[in-house]
N, CA, C and O atoms as a DFTB+ gen file, in Angstrom:
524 C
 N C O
     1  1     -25.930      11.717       9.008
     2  2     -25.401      10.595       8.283
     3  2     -24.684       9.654       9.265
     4  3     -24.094      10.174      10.212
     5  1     -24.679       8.495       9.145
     6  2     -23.945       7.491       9.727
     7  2     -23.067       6.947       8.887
     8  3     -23.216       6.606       7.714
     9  1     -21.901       6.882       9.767
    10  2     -20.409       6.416       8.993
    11  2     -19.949       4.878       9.416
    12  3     -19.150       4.688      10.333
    13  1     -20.344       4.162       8.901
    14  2     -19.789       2.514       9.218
    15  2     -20.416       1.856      10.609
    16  3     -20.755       0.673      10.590
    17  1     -20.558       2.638      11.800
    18  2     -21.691       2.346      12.903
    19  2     -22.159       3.612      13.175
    20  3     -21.922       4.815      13.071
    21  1     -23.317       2.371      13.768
    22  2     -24.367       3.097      14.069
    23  2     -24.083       4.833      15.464
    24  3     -24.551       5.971      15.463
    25  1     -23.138       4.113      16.373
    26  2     -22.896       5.585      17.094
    27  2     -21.941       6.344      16.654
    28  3     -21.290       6.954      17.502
    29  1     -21.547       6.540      14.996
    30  2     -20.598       7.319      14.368
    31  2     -21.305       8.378      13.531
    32  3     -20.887       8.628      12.401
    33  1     -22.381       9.023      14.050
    34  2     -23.332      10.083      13.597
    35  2     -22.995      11.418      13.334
    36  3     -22.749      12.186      14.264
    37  1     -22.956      11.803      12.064
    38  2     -22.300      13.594      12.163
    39  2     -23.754      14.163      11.983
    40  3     -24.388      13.592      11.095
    41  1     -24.307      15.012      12.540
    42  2     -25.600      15.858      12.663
    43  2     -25.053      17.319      12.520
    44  3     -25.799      18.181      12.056
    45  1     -23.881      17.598      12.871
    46  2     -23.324      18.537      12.475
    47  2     -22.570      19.121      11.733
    48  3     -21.691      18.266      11.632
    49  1     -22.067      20.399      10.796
    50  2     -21.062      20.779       9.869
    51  2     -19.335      20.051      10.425
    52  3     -18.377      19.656       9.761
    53  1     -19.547      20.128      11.722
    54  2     -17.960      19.913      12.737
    55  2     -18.192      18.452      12.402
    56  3     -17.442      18.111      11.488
    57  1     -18.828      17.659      12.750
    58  2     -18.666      16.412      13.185
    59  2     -18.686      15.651      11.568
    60  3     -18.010      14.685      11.214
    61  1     -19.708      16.447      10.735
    62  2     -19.311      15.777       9.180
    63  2     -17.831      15.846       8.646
    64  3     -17.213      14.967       8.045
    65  1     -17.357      17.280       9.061
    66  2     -15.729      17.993       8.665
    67  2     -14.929      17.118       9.714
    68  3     -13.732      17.315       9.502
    69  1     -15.115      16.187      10.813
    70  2     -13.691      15.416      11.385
    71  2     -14.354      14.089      10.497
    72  3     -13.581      13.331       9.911
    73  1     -15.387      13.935      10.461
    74  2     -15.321      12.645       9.526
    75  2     -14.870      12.063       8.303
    76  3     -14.615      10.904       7.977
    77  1     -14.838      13.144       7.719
    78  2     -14.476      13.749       5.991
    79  2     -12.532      13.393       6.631
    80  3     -11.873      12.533       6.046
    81  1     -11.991      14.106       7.688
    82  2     -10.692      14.378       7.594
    83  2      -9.742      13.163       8.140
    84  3      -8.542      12.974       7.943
    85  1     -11.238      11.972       9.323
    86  2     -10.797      11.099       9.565
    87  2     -10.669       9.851       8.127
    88  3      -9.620       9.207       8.131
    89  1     -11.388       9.626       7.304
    90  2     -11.296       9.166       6.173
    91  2     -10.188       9.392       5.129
    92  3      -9.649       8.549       4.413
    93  1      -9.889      11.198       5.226
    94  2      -8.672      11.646       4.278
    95  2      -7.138      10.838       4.890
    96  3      -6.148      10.504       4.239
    97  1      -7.457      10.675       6.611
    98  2      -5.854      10.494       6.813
    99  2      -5.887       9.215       7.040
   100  3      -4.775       8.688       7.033
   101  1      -6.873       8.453       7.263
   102  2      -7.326       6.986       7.346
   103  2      -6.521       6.228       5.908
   104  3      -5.649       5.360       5.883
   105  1      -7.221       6.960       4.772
   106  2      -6.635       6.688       3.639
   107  2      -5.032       6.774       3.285
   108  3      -4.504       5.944       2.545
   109  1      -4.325       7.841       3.875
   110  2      -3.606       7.956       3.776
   111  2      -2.545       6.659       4.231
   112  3      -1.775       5.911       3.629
   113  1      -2.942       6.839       5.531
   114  2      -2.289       5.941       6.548
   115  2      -2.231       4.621       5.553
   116  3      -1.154       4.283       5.062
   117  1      -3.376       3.941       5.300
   118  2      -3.807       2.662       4.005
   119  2      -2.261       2.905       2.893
   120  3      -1.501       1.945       2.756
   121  1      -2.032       3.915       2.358
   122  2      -0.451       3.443       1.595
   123  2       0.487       3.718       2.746
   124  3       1.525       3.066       2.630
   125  1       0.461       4.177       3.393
   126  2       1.985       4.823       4.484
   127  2       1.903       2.946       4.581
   128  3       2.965       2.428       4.236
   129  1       0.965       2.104       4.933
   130  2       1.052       0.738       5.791
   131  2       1.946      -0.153       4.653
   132  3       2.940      -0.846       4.867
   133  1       1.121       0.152       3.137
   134  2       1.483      -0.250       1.804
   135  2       3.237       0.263       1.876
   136  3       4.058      -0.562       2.277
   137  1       3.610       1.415       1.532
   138  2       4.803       1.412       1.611
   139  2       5.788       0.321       2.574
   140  3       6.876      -0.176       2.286
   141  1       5.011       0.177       3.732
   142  2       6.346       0.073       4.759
   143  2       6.128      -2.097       4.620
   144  3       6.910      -2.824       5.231
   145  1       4.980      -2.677       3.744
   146  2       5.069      -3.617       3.513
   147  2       6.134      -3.670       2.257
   148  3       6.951      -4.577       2.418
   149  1       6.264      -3.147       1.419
   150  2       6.939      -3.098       0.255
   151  2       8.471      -2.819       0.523
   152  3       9.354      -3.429      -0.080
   153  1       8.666      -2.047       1.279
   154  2       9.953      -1.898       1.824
   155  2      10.603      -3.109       2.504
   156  3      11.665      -3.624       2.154
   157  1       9.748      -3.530       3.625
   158  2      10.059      -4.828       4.116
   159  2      10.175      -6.192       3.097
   160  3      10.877      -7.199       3.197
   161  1       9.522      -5.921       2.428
   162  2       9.601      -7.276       0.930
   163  2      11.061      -7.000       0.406
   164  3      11.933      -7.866       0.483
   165  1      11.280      -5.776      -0.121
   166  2      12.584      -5.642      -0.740
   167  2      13.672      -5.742       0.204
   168  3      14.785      -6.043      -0.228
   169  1      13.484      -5.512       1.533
   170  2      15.105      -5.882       2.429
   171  2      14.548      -7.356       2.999
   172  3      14.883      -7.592       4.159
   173  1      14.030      -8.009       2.570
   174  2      13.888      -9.042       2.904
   175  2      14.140     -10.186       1.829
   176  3      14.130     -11.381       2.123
   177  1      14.361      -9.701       0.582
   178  2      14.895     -10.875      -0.404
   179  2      16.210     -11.293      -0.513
   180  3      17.176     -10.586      -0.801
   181  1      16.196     -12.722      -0.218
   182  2      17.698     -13.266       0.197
   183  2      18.313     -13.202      -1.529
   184  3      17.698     -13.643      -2.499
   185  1      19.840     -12.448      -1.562
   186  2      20.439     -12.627      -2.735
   187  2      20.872     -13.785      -3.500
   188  3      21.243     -14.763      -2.852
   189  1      20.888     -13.836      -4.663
   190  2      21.190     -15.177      -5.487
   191  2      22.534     -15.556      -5.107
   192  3      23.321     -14.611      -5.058
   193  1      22.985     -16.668      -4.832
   194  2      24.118     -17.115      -4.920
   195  2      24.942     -16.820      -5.969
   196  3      24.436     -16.666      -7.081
   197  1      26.222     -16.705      -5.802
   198  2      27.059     -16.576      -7.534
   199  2      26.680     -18.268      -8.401
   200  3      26.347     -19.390      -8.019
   201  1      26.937     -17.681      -9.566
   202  2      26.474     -18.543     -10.365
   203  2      28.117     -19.184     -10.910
   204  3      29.099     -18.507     -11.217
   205  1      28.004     -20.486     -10.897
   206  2      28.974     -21.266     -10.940
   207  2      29.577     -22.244     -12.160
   208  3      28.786     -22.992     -12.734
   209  1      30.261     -22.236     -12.347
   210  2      29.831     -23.105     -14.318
   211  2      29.282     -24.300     -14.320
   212  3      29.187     -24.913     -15.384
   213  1      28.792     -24.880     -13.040
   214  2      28.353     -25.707     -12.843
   215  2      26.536     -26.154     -12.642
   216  3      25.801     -27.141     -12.620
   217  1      26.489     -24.396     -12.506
   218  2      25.067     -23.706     -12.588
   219  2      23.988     -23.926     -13.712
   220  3      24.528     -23.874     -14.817
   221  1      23.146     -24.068     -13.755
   222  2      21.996     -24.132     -14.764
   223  2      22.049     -22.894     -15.045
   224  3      22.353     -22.038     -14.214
   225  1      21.640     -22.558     -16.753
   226  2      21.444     -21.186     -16.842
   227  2      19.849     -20.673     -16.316
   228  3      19.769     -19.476     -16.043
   229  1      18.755     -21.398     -16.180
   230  2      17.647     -21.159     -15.458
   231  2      17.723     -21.482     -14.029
   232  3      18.022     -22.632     -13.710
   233  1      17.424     -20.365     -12.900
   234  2      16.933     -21.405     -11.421
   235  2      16.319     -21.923     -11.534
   236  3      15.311     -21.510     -12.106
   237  1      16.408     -23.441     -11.030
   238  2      15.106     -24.353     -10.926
   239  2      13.889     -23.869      -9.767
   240  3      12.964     -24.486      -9.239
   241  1      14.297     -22.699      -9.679
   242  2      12.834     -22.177      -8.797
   243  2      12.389     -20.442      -9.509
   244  3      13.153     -19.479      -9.579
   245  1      11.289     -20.492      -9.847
   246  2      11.412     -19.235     -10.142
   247  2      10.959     -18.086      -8.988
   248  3      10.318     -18.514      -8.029
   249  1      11.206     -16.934      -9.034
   250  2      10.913     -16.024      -8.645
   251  2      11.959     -15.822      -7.171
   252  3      12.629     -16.814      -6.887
   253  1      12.066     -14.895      -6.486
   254  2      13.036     -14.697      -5.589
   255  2      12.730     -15.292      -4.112
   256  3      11.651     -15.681      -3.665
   257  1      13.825     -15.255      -3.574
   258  2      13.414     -16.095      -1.694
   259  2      13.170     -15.295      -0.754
   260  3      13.785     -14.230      -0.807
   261  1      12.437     -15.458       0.140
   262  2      12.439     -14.378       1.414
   263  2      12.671     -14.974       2.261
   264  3      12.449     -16.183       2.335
   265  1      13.295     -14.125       3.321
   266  2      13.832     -14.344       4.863
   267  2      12.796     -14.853       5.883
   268  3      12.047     -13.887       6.029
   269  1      12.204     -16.188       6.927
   270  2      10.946     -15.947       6.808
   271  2      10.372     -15.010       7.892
   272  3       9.338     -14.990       8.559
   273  1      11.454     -14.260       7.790
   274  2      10.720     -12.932       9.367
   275  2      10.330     -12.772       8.280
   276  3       9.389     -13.472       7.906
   277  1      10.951     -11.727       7.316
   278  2      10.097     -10.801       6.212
   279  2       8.802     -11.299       5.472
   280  3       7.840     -10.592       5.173
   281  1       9.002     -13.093       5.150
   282  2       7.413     -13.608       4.846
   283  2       6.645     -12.776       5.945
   284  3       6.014     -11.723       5.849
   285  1       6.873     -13.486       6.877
   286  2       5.950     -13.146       8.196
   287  2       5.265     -11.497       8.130
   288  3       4.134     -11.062       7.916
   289  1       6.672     -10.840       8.451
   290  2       6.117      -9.416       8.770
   291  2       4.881      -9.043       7.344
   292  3       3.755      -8.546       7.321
   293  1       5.745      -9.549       6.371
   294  2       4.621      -8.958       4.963
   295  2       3.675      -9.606       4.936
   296  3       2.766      -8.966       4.410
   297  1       3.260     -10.952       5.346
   298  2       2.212     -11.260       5.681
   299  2       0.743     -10.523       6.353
   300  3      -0.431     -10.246       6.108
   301  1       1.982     -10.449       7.534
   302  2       0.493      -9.693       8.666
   303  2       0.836      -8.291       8.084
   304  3      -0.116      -8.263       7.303
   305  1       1.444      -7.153       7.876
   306  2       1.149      -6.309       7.335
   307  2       0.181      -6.065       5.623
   308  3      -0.491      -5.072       5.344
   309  1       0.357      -7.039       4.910
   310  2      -0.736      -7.906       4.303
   311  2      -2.170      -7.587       4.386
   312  3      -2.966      -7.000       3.653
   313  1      -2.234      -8.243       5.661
   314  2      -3.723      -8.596       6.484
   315  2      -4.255      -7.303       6.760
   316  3      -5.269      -6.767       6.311
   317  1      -3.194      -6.786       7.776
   318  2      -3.656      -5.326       7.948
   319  2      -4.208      -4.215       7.157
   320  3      -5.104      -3.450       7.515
   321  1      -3.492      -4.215       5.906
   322  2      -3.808      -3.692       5.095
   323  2      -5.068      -4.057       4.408
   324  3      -5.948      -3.239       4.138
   325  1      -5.125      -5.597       4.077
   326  2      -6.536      -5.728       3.710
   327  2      -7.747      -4.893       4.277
   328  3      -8.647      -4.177       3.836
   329  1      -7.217      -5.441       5.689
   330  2      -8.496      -5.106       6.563
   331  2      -8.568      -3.538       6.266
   332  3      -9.717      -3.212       5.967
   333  1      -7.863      -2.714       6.264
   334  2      -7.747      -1.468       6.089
   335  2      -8.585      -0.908       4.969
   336  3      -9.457      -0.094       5.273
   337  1      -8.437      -1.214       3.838
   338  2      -8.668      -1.227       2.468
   339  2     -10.385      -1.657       2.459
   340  3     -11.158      -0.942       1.822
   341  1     -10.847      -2.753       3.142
   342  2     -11.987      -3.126       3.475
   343  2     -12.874      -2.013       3.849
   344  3     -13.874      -1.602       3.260
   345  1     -12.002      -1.361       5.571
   346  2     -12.798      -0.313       5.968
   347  2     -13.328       0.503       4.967
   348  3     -14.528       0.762       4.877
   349  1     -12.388       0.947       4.148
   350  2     -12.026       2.286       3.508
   351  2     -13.118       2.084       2.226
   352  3     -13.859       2.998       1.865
   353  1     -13.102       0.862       1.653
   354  2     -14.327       0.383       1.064
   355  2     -15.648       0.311       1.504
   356  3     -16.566       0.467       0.699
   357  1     -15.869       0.081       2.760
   358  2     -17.201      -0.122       3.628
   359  2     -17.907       1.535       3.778
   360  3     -19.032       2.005       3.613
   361  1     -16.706       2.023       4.139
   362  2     -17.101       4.041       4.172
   363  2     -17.634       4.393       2.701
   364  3     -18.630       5.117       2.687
   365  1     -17.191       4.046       1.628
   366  2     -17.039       4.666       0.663
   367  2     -18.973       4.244       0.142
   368  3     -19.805       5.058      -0.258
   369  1     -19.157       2.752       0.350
   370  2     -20.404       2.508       0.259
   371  2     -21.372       2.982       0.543
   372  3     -22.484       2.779       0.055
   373  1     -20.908       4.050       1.818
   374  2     -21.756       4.361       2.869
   375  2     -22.770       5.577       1.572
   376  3     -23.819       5.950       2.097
   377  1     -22.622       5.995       0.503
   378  2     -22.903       6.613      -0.631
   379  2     -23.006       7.873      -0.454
   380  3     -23.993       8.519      -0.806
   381  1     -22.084       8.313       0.061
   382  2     -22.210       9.860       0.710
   383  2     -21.210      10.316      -0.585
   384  3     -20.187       9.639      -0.677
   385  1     -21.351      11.149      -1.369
   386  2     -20.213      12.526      -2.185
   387  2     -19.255      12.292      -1.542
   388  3     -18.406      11.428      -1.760
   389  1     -19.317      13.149      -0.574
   390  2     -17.999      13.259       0.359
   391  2     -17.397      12.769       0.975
   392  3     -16.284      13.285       1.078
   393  1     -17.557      11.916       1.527
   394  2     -16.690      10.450       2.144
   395  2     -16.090      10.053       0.347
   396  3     -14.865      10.168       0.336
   397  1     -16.474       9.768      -0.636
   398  2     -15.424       8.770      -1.434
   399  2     -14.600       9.958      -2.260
   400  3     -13.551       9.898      -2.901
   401  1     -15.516      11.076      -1.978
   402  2     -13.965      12.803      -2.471
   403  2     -12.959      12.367      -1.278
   404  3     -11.807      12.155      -1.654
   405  1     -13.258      12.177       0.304
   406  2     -12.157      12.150       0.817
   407  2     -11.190      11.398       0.928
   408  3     -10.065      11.628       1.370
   409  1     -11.810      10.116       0.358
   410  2     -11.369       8.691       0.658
   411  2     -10.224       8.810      -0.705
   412  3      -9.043       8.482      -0.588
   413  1     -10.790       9.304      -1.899
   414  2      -9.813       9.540      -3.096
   415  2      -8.663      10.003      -2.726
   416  3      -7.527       9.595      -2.965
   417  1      -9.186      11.227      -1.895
   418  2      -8.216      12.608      -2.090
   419  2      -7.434      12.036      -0.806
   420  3      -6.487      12.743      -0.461
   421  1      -7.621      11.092      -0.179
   422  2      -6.616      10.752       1.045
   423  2      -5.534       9.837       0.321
   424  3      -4.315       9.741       0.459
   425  1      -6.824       8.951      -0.834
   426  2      -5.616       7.857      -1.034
   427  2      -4.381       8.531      -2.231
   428  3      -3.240       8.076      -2.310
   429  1      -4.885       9.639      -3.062
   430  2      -4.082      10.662      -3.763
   431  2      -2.774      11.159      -2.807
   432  3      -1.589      10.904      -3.022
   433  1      -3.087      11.591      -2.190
   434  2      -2.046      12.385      -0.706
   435  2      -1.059      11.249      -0.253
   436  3       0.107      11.551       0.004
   437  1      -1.507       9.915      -0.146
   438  2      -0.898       9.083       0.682
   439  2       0.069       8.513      -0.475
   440  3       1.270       8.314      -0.294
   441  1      -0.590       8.283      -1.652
   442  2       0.681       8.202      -2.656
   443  2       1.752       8.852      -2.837
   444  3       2.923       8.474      -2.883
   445  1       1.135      10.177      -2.971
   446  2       2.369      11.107      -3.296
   447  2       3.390      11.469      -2.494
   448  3       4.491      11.901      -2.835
   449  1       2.856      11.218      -1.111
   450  2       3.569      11.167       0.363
   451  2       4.604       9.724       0.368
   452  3       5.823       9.594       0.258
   453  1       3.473       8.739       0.553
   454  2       4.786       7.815       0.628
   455  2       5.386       7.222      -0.726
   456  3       6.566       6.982      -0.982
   457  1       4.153       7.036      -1.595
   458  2       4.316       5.474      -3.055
   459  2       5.066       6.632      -4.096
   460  3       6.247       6.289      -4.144
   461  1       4.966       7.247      -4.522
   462  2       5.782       8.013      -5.674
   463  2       7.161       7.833      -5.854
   464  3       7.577       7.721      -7.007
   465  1       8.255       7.766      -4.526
   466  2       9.424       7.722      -4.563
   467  2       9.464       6.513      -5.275
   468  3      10.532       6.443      -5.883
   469  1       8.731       5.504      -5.461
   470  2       9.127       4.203      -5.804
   471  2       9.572       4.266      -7.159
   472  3      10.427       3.506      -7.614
   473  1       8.926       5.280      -7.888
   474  2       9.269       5.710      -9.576
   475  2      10.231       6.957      -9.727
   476  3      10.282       7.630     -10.756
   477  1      10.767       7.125      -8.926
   478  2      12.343       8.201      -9.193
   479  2      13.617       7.273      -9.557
   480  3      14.616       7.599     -10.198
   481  1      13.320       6.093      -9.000
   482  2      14.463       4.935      -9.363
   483  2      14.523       4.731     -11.030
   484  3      15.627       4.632     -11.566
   485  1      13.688       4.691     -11.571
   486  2      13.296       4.225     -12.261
   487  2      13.444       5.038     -14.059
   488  3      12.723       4.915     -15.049
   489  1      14.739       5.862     -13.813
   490  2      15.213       6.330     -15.098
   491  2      15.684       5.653     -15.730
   492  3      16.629       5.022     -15.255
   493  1      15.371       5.466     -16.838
   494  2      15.809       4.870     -18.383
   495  2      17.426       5.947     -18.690
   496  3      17.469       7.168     -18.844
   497  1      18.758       4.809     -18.695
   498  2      19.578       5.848     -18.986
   499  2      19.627       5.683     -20.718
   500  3      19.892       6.587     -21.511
   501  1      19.326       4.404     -21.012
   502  2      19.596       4.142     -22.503
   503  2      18.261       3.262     -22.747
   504  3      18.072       2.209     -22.140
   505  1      17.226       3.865     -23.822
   506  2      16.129       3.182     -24.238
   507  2      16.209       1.801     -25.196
   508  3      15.363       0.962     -25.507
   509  1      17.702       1.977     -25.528
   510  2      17.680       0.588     -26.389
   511  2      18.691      -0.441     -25.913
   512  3      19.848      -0.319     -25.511
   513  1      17.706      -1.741     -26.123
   514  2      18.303      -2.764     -25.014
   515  2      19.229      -3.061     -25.638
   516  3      19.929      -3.605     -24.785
   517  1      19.988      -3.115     -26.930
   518  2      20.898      -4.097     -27.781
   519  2      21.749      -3.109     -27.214
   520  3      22.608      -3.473     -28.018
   521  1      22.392      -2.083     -26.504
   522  2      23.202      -1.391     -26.439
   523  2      24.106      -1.778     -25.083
   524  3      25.103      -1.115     -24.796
């Protein structure tokens, strides 16, 4: 089988099994990159000013500001990731079983490794808002 080029040939059980494992951590790596863009987004949003009685009760801008290193960095980490995500798509085409079991089961692993913590924040102490 050939994996994305042409001199990336497994003819063997070994060389199919590092391909399978390069895909599992490939994937992985694809959220570890995701996390560390998301992280950088959140320490990168400049805080609201206090609000003043002089204040509109709407900002006349919606949505929050970024620092523009942090545009920047989330930008090209962005890109990277695209491109990443691309690969990981291009393998998966390749229509092999096992490349898109590994490609799953990497991007499964890489969640639970890095993206999961993002929902431990995220307890409800009181379900009703009028309270």
């Amino acid at each position: 089988m050939i994996l994305l080029f042409d001199f990336w040939k497994t003819e063997s059980w070994l060389s199919y099994s590092l391909a399978l494992l390069f895909c599992i951590l490939f994937s992985a790596f694809y959220q570890y990159m995701e996390d560390r863009r998301l992280s950088i987004l959140a320490m990168g949003i400049v805080p609201p000013s206090q609000p003043s009685i002089n204040s509109p009760l709407l900002p006349p801008r919606l949505g929050t500001r970024l620092t523009k290193s942090a545009r920047f960095a989330t930008a090209v980490l962005f890109g990277v990731n695209s491109a990443i995500g691309y690969v990981l798509m291009l393998a998966v085409m390749s229509y092999n079983g096992g490349v898109l079991c590994a490609v799953v089961l990497g991007l499964g692993v890489g969640y639970f490794l890095f993206r999961a913590k993002e929902y431990e924040a995220l307890v409800v102490e009181d379900a009703c808002a009028c309270s």
